[in-house]
Structures are given as structure tokens and as C-alpha cells.
PABA-614716 format. One record per residue: x, y, z of N, C-alpha, C in turn; residue in one letter. Coordinates in steps of 0.1 Angstrom, whole numbers, plus 5000, padded with zeros to 4 digits. Each point is the difference from the previous one (the first is absolute). Layout:
% PABA-614716
XYZXYZXYZa;...
END
This chain:
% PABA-614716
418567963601499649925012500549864998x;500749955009500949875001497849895005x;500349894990499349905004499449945007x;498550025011500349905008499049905003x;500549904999498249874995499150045016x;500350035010499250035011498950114996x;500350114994499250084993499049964991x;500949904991498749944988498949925008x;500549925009499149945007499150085011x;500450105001498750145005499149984989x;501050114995498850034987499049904996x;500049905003499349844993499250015012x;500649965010498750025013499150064997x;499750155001499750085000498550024992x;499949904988499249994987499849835002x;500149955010499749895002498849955007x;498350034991499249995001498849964992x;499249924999499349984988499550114989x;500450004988500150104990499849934988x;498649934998499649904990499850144988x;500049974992499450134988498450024997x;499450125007498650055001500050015011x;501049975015499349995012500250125011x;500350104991500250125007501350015003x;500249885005501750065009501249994991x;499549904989501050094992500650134994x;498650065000500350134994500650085010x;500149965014500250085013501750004996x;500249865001501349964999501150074989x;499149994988500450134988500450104998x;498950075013500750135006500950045004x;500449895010501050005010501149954996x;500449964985501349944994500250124991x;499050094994500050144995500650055003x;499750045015500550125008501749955008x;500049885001501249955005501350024986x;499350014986501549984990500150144998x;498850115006500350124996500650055010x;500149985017501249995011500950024992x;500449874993501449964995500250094987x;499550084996500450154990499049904983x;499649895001499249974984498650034997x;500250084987498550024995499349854999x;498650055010499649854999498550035000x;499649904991498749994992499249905001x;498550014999498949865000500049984988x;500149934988499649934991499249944999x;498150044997499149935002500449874990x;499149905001499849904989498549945004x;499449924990498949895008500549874986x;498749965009500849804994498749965001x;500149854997498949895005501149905003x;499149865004500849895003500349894994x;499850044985500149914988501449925000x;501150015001500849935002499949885009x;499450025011500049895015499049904994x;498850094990499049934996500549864992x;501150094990500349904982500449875011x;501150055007500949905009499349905007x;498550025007499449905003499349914989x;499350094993499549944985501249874990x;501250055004501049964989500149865012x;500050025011500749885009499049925000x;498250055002498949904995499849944990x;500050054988500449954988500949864999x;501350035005501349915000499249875008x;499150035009499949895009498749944989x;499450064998498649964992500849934990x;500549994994501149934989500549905002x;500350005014500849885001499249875004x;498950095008499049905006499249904987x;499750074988499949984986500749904994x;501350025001501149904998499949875009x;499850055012499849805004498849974996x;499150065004498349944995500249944986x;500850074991499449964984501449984994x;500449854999501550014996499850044985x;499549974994499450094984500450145003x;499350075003500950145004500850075002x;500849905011501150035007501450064990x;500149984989500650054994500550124998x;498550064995499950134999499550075012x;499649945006500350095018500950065005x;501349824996501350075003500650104990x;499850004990500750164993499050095004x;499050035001499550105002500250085019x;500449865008500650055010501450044997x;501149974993501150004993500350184999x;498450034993500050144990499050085013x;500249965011499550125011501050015004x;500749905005501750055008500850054991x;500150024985501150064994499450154999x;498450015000499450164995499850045012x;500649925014499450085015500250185000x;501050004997500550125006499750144986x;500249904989499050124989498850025003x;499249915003498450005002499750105012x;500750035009500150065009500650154998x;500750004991500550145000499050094992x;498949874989498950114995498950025004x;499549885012499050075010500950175008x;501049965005500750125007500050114990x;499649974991500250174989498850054997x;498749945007498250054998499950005018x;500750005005499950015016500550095007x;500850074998500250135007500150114986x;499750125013499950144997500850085001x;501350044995501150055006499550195004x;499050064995499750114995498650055011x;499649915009498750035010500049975012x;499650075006500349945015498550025008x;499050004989498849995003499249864998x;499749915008499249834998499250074993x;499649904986498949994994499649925008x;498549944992499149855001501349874996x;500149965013500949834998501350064999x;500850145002500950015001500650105009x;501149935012500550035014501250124997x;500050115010501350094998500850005008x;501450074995501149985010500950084993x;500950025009500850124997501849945000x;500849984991501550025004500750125002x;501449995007500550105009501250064988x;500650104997500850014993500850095008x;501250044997501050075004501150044997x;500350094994501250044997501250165003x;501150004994500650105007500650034982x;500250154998500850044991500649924994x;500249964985500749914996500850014988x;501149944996500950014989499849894992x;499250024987500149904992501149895001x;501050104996501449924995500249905010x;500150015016499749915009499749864999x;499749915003499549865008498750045006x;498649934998499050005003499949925010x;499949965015499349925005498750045007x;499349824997498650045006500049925015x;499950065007499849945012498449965007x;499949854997498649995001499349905010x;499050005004499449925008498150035002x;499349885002498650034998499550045022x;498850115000499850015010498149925008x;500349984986498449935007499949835005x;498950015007500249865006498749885001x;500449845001498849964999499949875010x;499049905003499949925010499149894984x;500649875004499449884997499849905008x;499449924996499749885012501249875000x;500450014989501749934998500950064996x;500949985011501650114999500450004988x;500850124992500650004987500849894995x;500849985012501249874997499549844993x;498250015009499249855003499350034985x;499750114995499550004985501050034990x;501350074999501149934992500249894999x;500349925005499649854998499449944995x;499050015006498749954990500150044985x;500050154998500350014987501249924990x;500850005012500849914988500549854998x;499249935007499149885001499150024986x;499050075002499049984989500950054988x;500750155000500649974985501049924992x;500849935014501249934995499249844998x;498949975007499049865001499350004986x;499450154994499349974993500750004987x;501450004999500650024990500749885001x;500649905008500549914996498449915000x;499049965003498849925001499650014983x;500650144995499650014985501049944991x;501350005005500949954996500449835000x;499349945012500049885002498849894990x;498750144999499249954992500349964984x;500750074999500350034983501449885000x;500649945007500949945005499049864997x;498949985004499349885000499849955012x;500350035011500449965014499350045003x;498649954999498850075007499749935014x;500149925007500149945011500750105011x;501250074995500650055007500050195000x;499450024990499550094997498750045008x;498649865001499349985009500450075013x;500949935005500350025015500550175003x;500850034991500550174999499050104999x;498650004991499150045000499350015011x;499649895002499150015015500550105010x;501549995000500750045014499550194994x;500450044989499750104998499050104999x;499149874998498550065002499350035015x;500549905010500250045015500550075004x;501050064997500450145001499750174993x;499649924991499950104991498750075002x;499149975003498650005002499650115014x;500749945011499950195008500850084991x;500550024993501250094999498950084990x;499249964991499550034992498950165010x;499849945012499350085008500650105010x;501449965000501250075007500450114998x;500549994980500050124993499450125002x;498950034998499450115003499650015014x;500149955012500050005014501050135004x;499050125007500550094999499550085017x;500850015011499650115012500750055004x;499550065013500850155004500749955013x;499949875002500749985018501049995000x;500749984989501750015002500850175001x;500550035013500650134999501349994991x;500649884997500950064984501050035005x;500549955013501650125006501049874990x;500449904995501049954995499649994986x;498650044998499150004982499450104998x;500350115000501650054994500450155007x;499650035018500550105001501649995005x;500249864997501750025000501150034986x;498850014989500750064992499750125000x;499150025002499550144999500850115011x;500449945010501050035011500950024997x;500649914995501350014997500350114981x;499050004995500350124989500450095005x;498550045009500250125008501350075007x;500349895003501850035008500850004992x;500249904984500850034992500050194993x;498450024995500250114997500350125008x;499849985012500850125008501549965001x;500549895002501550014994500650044989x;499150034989500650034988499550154998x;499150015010499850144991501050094995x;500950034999501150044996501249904995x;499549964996501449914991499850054990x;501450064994499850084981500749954992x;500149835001500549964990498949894990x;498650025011499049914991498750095003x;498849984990499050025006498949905008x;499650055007499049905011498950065001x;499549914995498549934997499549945009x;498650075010499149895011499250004993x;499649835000498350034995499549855012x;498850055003499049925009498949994999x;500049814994499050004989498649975009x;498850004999498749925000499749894997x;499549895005498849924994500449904994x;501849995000501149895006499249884996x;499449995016499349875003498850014988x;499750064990498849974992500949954986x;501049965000500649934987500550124994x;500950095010500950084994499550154992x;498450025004499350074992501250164999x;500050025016500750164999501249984993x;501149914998501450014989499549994989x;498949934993499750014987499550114996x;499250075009499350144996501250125000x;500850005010501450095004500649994982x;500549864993500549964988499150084993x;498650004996499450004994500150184997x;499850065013499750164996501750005001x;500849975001501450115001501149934987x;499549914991500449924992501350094994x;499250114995501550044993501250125005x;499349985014501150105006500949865010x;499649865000501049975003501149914986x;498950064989501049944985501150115002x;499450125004501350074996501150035016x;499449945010501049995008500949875000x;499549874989500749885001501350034986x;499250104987501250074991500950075007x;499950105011501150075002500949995009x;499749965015501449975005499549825006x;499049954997499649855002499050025013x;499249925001498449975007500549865005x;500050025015500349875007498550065009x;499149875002498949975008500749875015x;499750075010500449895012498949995012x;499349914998498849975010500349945012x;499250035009500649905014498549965002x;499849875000498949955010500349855010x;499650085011499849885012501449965005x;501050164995501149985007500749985018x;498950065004500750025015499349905010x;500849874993499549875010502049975004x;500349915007501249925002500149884990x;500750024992499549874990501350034991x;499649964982500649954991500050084991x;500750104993499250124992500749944985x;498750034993500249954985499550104995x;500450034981500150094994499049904989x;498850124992498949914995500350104987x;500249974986500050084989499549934985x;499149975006498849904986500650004989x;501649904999500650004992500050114987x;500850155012500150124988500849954989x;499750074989501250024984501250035003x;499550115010501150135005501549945005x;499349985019500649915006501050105010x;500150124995501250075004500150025013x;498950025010499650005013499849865005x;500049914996499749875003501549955003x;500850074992501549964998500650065011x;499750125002500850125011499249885015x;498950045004499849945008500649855003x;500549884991500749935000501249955008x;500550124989501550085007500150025011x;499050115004500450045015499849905010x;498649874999500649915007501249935000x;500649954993500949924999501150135006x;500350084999501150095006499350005018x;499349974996499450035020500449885006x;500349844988499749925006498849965008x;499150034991498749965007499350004986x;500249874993499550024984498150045003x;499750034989498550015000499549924992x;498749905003499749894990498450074986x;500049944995498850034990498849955003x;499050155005498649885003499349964989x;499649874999499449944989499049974999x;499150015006498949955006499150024988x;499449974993498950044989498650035005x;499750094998498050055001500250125014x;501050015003500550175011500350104992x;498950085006500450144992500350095009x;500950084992500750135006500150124994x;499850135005500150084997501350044985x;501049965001500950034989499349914986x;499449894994499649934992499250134992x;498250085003500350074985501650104996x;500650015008501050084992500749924995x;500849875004500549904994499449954986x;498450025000499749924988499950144990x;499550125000501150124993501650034994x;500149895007501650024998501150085002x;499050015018501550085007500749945008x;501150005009500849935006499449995015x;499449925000499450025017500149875006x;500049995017500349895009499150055012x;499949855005499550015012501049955008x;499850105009501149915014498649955016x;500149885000499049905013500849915004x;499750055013500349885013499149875002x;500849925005498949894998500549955013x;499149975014500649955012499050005007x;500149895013498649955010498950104998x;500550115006498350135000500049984984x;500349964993499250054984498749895004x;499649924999498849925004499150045008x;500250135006498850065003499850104991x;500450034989499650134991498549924990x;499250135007498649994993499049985014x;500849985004499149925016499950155011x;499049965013500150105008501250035011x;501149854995500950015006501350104994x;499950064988500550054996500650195008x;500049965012500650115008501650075000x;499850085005501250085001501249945011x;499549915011501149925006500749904989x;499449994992500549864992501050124988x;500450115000501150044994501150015004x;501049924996501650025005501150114991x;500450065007501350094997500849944989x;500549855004500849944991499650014984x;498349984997499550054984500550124995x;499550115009500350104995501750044996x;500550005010501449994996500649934988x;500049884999500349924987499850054992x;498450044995499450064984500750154998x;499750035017500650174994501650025001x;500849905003501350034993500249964987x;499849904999500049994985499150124988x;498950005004499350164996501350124997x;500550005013500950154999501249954991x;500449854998501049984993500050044984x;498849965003499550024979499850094997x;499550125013499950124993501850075001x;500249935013501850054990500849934990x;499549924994500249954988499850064987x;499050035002499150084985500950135007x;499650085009500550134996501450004996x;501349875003500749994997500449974983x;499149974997499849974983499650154996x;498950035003499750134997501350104997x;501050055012500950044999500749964990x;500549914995500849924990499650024986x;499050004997499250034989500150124995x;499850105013500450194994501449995000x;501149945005501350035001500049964982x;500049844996499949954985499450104994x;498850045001499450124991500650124999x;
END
């Protein structure tokens, strides 16, 4: 089946309705992506998991903390010292401190809520496969959420407070406390909703550009590939996304060594799409892999398109590819970034506000890479 981004942008419609995790309609929705990849000939499966919200929790804790510290630092210049390294030693352990709340927080193995902990299901899918092959995972999360400040309006902020509270620490230890003064303050005015932001969590956003245009656009990739026999293809459609990545960490967590042994034998490429099918700017996100090797292919194929692709950098956004990146498989996110992205999270978050032009972009480059790898693939059995 030849390509067609008008399709992916159905399929995205279609699932473009509030689908917060617990609110019924996701599970509806679950169904109906089930029964749509088994149309398209793939064994396709619920993967229970359950979780808590310990991650959103550390994250507000860690950004309260930073602010309680600094506030510290101006009040008691005696202190301020050690404020500032101890703020120093939260931004260097952010993202450890976080990965060991995320390792007492989900359940990869239940899909039944205990006491204090929420369930949810990822989508899996696959078709007969050849080790020797090229693995790709074709991924995107299908649940959805509404805050009271747009995604875009709290990336910011976040990185105001981490990039503020890190040079305010830096300026302190510098001696420059006057001006250090002024940096602080600003950070603590911002920082201070955000602390209440984080865990700000509803169901009014229908989610059609966060994320049923990735989830759209999988969908259409995997029916184009169903039959391609030079790689294997992998759908998976994760959960709970919006809860700090719970469903990809749980996916990592129970399938750990069946994707060790799909990254030994013909290589494990992971490719996420979120919040692709806006009109905008598409950047490739790969939390500075070891690997790189998909970071590199995708590269490529912009610059051969003439349409380079930039690196999103943004610090404190998470994406579905990061636990498999911090595993140490080769994984990317591909996100659009354009006017409708500033309603994602909001109730404006509708299906009018998806353009054709997203979908098309991500998903050519998508089908490039997978004729890339299976082009490697082939090359590798010829050498062998």
C-alpha cells in the first residue's frame, strides 16, 4: 500500500476524543486500535501494566525543594553557599533521582489497581519475524490529558527554573550575590505554579495533535509495511504517556530481554512520533543516545530531502523513546512543533487543528528509515 498522509490524518480523527487514563474511553479506544492492526493482518495484544504518579510527584518535590533553597540563599547569605551546591547536586542527579522513583512505580506484570495504584494497558503488535532482520519499533502513546497551562507555556517555565536555578547557584558561589539576588527571585515567581502544574492532571483535552496524530499516523505506517520482508515491524501503543512515560517504562521493563536479543541480532531501532500532525517544524529528540545510529539515519535523510531536521533540546520533556534510550537501545522521537502545538493539553486540542502537512513530513521520513535499515539488513546477510 503506497502512503497516504490523508489516511493517517483519518485514522487520528477518528480517536480524537478525551482519553485521560481511568476514564473509560480509553479503554474504548484500545479496542478499536486492536481491532484496526488486526484488519491490517498483526497479532495484536493488551499488555496490562499499573503505575502510581511518583515520578510527577519527585518532579514537583525536586522543583520545590530548588526553590526552597534558593529562597534560603537570599534570606541567609551564611548559607547560601551550600544552598547553591546542594541546588548544584539536584540538577546534576535530576534525571537519576527520577529514574529510581520510576523503578518502585510501575507494574509491568498487572493490570489490576491496587490501593494508590492506577491501570492501563499498552498495545503491541506484530507479524512473523526473522531474527536475522532489522527490528523496528514503530511507536506512539494513545492516551490523553487537559491542564490549565498549555504544554508549550510549562516547558518554559521549566526551563527558566532549571536553567535560573542553576546559573543563581552558580552566580552565588561566583560571589555575585546581588545579581544572583535578582535571578532567584525571578525563578521563584515562576517556579512556584509550576510546582502545582506538575501533577495537574484532566480529561478535557480530546488529544487529536497529543498524540492521536501519532497514533494515526503509526497506524498508517503499519498498514504500509505490513508486508515489507526486508525488516521486522514492530507497533507498540503505549499508555499513560502523559503520566511521565509510565506505559514505555513498563513495555522496557517486562520485554527487556527479548528486545536485548532483538538489538544482538539484526539491530533494535525504536521511532516514536508525538504531536506530529501539526503544520510546523519537525525535530528529531534522542536524549543524547551512545548508539546514535538512527539519530544519524534520520539526519541523513533530511539533509538528502533538503529539508534538514533540527535537534529538540528542550530539557524536562519526556517522550516515549527515553526509557528505552536510557536501556541502551537506539531510539528517537520524531515532534512537530507549530502554531496548533499551543493548544496541546487544552480543550482546544481538536481535530480541526490537524494538518496533512505533519503527517506527511514524519511519515516520509519514517518509510525512509525503514528503507534504510532494511537496506542494511540485506547487506549484512550478503557479508555474512
Amino acid at each position: 500500500m503506497r502512503f497516504n498522509p490523508e489516511t493517517a490524518l483519518r485514522y487520528a480523527s477518528q480517536m480524537a476524543r478525551p482519553r485521560r487514563v481511568g476514564s473509560g474511553e480509553e479503554d474504548v479506544v484500545a479496542r478499536e486500535l486492536v481491532a484496526r492492526l488486526q484488519s491490517f493482518g498483526y497479532q495484536a495484544e493488551l499488555q496490562p501494566f499499573s503505575f502510581t504518579t511518583g515520578v510527577n510527584t519527585a518532579i514537583a518535590v525536586e522543583v520545590g525543594l530548588s526553590l526552597l533553597l534558593i529562597a534560603l540563599a537570599i534570606w541567609n547569605s551564611r548559607l547560601a553557599p551550600w544552598a547553591a551546591i546542594m541546588i548544584l547536586g539536584l540538577a546534576l542527579l535530576f534525571e537519576r533521582l527520577n529514574r529510581l522513583v520510576e523503578a518502585v512505580s510501575v507494574r509491568p506484570d498487572s493490570g489490576s489497581a491496587a490501593s494508590g495504584w492506577a491501570a492501563a494497558s499498552n498495545i503491541l503488535a506484530t507479524r512473523p519475524s526473522d531474527s536475522s532482520l532489522p527490528s523496528l519499533y514503530l511507536v506512539a502513546h494513545y492516551d490523553s490529558k487537559s491542564q490549565r497551562v498549555p504544554l508549550l507555556v510549562r516547558m518554559m517555565m521549566f526551563v527558566v527554573v532549571l536553567g535560573g536555578g542553576v546559573a543563581f547557584a552558580a552566580l552565588t558561589l561566583l560571589g555575585l550575590e546581588a545579581t544572583a539576588a535578582i535571578v532567584g527571585m525571578a525563578v521563584i515567581v515562576v517556579g512556584l505554579p509550576l510546582v502545582f502544574l506538575v501533577p495537574d492532571s484532566g480529561n478535557e483535552s480530546p488529544g487529536a495533535i497529543d498524540n492521536a496524530s501519532g497514533a494515526g499516523l503509526v497506524l498508517h505506517l503499519a498498514e504500509c509495511l505490513a508486508e515489507h520482508q526486508g525488516l521486522n515491524v514492530i507497533v507498540l501503543i503505549t499508555s499513560a504517556e502523559e503520566m511521565a512515560v509510565m506505559g514505555a517504562a513498563a513495555f522496557v521493563r517486562r520485554n527487556e530481554s527479548v528486545l536485548r536479543q532483538q538489538a544482538e541480532g539484526g539491530g533494535l531501532f525504536v521511532l516514536n512520533f508525538d504531536g506530529v500532525g501539526v503544520a510546523g517544524k519537525l525535530y528529531y529528540a534522542d536524549s543524547r543516545n551512545r548508539i546514535g545510529r538512527l539519530a544519524g539515519l534520520i539526519t541523513q535523510i533530511g539533509n538528502e530531502r533538503r529539508s534538514p531536521l533540527s535537534r529538540f533540546a528542550w530539557v524536562g520533556v519526556l517522550f516515549d523513546h527515553i526509557p528505552f534510550a536510557q536501556h541502551g537501545f537506539d531510539a528517537v522521537t520524531l515532534v512537530t512543533l507549530g502554531k496548533a502545538s499551543l493548544s496541546v493539553h487544552t480543550a482546544g486540542d481538536t481535530a480541526d487543528k490537524l494538518n496533512v502537512r505533519g503527517f506527511a513530513q514524519a511519515g516520509q521520513v519514517a518509510l525512509e528509515v525503514a528503507e534504510k535499515l532494511a537496506k542494511s539488513g540485506v547487506a549484512r546477510e550478503i557479508i555474512a
